[in-house]
N, C-alpha and C positions, 0 to 999 in steps of 0.2 A: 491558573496555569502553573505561578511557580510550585503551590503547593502538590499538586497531582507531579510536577517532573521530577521535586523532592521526594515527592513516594516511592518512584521508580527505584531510585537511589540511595534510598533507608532501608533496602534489603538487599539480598546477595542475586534477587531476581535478574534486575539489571543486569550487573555484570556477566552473570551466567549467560543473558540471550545474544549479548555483545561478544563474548569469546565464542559462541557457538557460530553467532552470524560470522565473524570472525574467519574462524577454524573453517567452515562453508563453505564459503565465499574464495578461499584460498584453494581449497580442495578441488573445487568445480572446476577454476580459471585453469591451474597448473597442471591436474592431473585427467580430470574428466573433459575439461574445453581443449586438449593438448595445443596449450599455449606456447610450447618451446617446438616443438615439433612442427608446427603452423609456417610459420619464416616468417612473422607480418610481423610488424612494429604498430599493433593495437589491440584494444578491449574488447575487441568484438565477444570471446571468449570466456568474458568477464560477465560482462552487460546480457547477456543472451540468457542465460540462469537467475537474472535476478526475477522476472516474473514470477516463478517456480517455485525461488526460495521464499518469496515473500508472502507465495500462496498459503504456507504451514506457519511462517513466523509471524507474517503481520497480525494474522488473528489472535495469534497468543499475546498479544502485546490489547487488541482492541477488549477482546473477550470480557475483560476487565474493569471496563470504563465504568459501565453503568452496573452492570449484574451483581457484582461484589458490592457495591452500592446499596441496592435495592435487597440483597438477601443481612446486608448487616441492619438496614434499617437505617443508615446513615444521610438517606436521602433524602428523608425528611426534614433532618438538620441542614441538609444542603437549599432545601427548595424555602429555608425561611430564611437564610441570607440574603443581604440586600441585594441580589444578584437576580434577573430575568433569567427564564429557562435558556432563553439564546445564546446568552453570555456563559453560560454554567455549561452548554453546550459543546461552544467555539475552546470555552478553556481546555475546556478535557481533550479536544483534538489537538489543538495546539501542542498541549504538553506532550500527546503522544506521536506527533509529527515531528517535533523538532527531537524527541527520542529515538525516531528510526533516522531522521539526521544526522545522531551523532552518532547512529551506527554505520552509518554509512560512508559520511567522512575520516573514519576512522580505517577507510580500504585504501586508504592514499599511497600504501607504500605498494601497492600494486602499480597505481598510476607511475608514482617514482622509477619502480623498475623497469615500463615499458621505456620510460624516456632514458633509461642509461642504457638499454639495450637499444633501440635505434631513436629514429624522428619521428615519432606517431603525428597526428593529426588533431595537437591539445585541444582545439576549439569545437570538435566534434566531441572527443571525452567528456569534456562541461558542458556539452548540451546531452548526453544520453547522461551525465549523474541528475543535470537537470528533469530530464525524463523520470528515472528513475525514483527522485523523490519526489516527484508530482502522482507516479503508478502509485508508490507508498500511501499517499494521502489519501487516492483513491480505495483504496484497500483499506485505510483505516475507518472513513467515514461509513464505507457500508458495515464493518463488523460495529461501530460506535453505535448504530443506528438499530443492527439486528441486537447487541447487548443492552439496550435499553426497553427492551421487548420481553426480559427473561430475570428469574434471579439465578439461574446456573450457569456459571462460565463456560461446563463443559460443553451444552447445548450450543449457545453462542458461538463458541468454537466451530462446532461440528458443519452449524447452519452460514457462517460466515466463508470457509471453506468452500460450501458446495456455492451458494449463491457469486463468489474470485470466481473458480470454479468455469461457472457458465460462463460470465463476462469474456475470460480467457478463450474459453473456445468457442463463442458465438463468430470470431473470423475464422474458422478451422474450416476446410471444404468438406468433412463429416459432416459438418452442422448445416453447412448452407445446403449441401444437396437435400437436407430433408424438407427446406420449404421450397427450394428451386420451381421441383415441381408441380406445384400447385401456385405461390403469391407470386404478387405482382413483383416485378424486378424491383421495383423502390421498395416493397418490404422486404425482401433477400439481403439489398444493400445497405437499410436500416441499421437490419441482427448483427449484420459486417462490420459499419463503422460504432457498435456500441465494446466491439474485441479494446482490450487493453491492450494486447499485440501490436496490432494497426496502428495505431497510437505512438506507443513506444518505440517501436522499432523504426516507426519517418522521424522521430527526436532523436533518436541515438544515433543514424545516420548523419546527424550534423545539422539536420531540417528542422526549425523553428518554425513552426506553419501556426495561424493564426486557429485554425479547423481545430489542430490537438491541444493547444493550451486550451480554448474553450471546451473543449468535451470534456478535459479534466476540472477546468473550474465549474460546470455545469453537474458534472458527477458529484463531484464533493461537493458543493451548495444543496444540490438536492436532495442527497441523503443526511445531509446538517439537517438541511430544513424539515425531513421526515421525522428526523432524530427528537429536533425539539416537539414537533404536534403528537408523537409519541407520548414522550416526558409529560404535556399538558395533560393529556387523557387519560395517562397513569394517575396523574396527580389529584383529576378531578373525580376517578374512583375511590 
């Protein structure tokens, strides 16, 4: 984990995805979310874009894990350290979780200015940044999982995108009216609660429900868990 968070950091990549999340992130809340024009003393206009943005950025950040990996050939010096596929796994997420982390914490002076401009509602804010970096995680482990499957980033990219993609709009009424009609109502409701939306937006409401931690811990374990049986069967070719 330290050394992949140190790689982040040994280039000008970092910085670059950090001033652009940045730049973004400021853009959407003040000008696109019209944050002053609103009269509310909250994030909602904040938080409402981060699915969106994270659909184009997380991948560029996951795209990388394994693929750059497997096309330098590096992987095979990695798969002989004393390290199990699991651990080699967990690390690379780690490093690139606590990396949209610290892209994220770094929007605080948004948070700062709602509370100088009125009284927002802080213990919802810390539960929708809560949300926020658990959707991250989500996001990360399926592009970790699809870039361990390729040696091209750009691919990985491309396919980690559309597969956010679905997620995001499997709660959409476009999507569900197309099985309405024919499945049963538990698999309509199924496609519903697998939306990142759903999810997100009862967290960022200030709702700590046991339902949405689980879907995210269950999301990212699963596509860990893929990630590694992946990794095995690369290895074993």
């Amino acid at each position: 984990m330290r050394r992949e968070l140190n790689a982040y950091f040994a280039t000008p990549v970092a910085y670059v995805f950090i001033v652009i999340f940045l730049v973004l992130m400021g853009a959407f809340t003040f000008y696109l979310g019209g944050f002053y024009e609103r009269g509310q003393a909250d994030l909602a206009p904040f938080f409402n874009y981060h699915p969106w943005l994270y659909l184009f950025l997380v991948p560029a950040i996951s795209m990388r894990l394994w693929a750059e990996e497997r096309k330098s050939g590096s992987i095979e010096l990695l798969m002989t350290l004393p390290l199990t596929p699991w651990q080699a796994v967990l690390g690379k997420f780690l490093a690139a979780w606590l990396f949209a982390g610290i892209a994220l914490v770094l929007t605080f002076p948004i948070w700062l200015t709602v509370n100088y401009l009125g009284d927002p509602d802080n213990g919802a804010i810390l539960a929708a940044y809560l949300g926020s970096l658990l959707m991250a995680g989500g996001f990360l482990a399926i592009g970790a999982c699809i870039s361990a499957t390729t040696r091209n980033q750009v691919i990985a990219f491309i396919i980690t995108v559309v597969v956010c993609f679905g997620f995001l709009l499997s709660g959409f009424p476009l999507v569900l009216d197309l099985f309405s009609g024919w499945a049963p109502q538990a698999v309509v409701d199924a496609i519903a609660s697998l939306s990142f939306l759903t999810h997100f937006a009862s967290i960022s409401k200030g709702v700590i429900d046991i339902r949405d931690l689980s879907y995210f811990a269950l999301l990212i374990g699963g596509f860990l868990y893929a990630n590694t049986i992946i990794l095995q069967w690369k290895q074993a070719d």
